[in-house]
Phi, psi and omega in degrees: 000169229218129175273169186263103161264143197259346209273033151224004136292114194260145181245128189209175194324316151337297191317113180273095180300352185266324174305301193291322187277332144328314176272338158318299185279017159284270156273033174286334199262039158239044168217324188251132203281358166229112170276080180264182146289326191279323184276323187294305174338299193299318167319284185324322193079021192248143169297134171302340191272345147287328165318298189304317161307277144029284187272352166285319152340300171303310184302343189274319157278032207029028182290317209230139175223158159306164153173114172054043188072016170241160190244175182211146150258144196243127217010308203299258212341344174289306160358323187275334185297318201288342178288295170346264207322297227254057032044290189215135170298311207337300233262341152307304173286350200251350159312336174280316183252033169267341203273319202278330178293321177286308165341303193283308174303328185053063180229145163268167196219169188216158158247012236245152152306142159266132183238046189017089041261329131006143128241140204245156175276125180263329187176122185228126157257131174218132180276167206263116224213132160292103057038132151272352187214160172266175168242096169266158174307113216100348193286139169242165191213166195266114190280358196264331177250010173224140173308299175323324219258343189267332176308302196275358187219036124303287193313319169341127176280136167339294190286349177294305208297312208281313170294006191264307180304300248250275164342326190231151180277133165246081181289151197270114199238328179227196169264010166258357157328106166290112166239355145262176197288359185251305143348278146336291196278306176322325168277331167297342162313299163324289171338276195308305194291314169293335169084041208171106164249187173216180225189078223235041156092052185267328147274302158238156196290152175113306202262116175246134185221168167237122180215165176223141167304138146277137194214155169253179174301314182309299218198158158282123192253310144248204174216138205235123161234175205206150170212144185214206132185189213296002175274323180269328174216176211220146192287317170328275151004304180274019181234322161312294143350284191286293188312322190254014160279325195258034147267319162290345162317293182318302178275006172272314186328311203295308206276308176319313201284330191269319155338275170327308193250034198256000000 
């Protein structure tokens, strides 16, 4: 079972425990695949009998319900989601020309954010593919190991970029994984000179992505992506193909966004 990480939560007289361990066992249940007290518990690193508070806590607040000796959460938590959205343009403007990418390419595409250590999906078109897993908006993925995430931790000012390194594990998912910190940055380098990363089966054996930054005049606001593997195309192919679609994608996104929010 795939643990929760916690290791960059900071605490301090402020600091609220009940609040935190809620939102632990909140998102514990996109990792853990049977949702007991026992399983969440185990996820969390928490005593069962907090938890079982916790999640009873939800069920009163309609957040969380029973079903079959098991938990679930239910419709209402999207509610929480909704401050995020109405927030930001980003992830409205940028749905039509994710719909026109998944089209052209017959590919899924992205959209996403650093949400440290993490990148999370913002807007997703994904074609319907046997798959072992789907990717939705709200999904994080480990940024050191996917083309969105190197794109975006490119963007990083020296010293972010040295706290994102100081802070984060660079686990090891394939053998092409960069885990160490030098490794890294020679490749992020790579990025910033090519205007483009890729992903070359760094995350799972199979698996290819491509992404380009989004940018206003200011700043990187995001990462515009594509995912495939190695059974249907070759990285080469997306970096011919792919790659100068989602840069002009990229940048009418970048001028709507900049537009938009001026």
């Amino acid at each position: 079972m795939e643990e929760l990480d916690t290791t960059n939560i900071e605490r301090s007289r402020d600091h609220i425990q009940t609040l935190e361990r809620g939102i632990r066992i909140m998102r514990a249940f996109a990792v853990v695949e049977h949702a007991t007290v026992a399983s969440l518990a185990e996820a969390v690193g928490l005593a069962r009998p907090v938890v079982r508070r916790v999640l009873i806590t939800l069920e009163n607040m309609g957040y969380a319900q029973q079903y079959r000796g098991e938990w679930v959460l239910t419709a209402r938590v999207l509610e929480l989601g909704q401050g995020y959205f109405s927030g930001t343009s980003l992830p409205e403007i940028a749905q039509s020309y994710l719909q026109m990418i998944a089209t052209s390419t017959n590919e899924s595409c992205s959209v996403s954010v650093l949400d440290s250590p993490d990148v999370v999906h913002i807007a997703r078109v994904e074609v319907q593919r046997i798959m072992p897993y789907s990717m939705r908006v709200g999904s994080r993925l480990p940024a050191h190991a996917t083309a969105m995430g190197k794109v975006l931790l490119a963007a990083l000012s020296g010293a972010e970029l040295g706290s994102y390194l100081a802070h984060t594990e660079l686990r090891r998912f394939t053998p092409t994984t960069a885990v160490d910190a030098d490794d890294l940055r020679a490749r992020l380098a790579a990025v910033r000179e090519q205007g483009y990363a890729l992903s070359e089966e760094e995350l799972e054996l199979g698996m290819l992505a491509v992404a380009v930054p989004i940018r206003t005049p200011d700043e990187t606001i995001g990462t515009l992506s594509s995912t495939s593997t190695t059974v249907r195309t070759t990285v080469e192919d997306m970096v011919a193909d792919v790659v100068p679609l989602l840069i002009s994608t990229a940048d009418q996104i970048g001028r709507d966004y900049f537009v938009s929010n001026r």
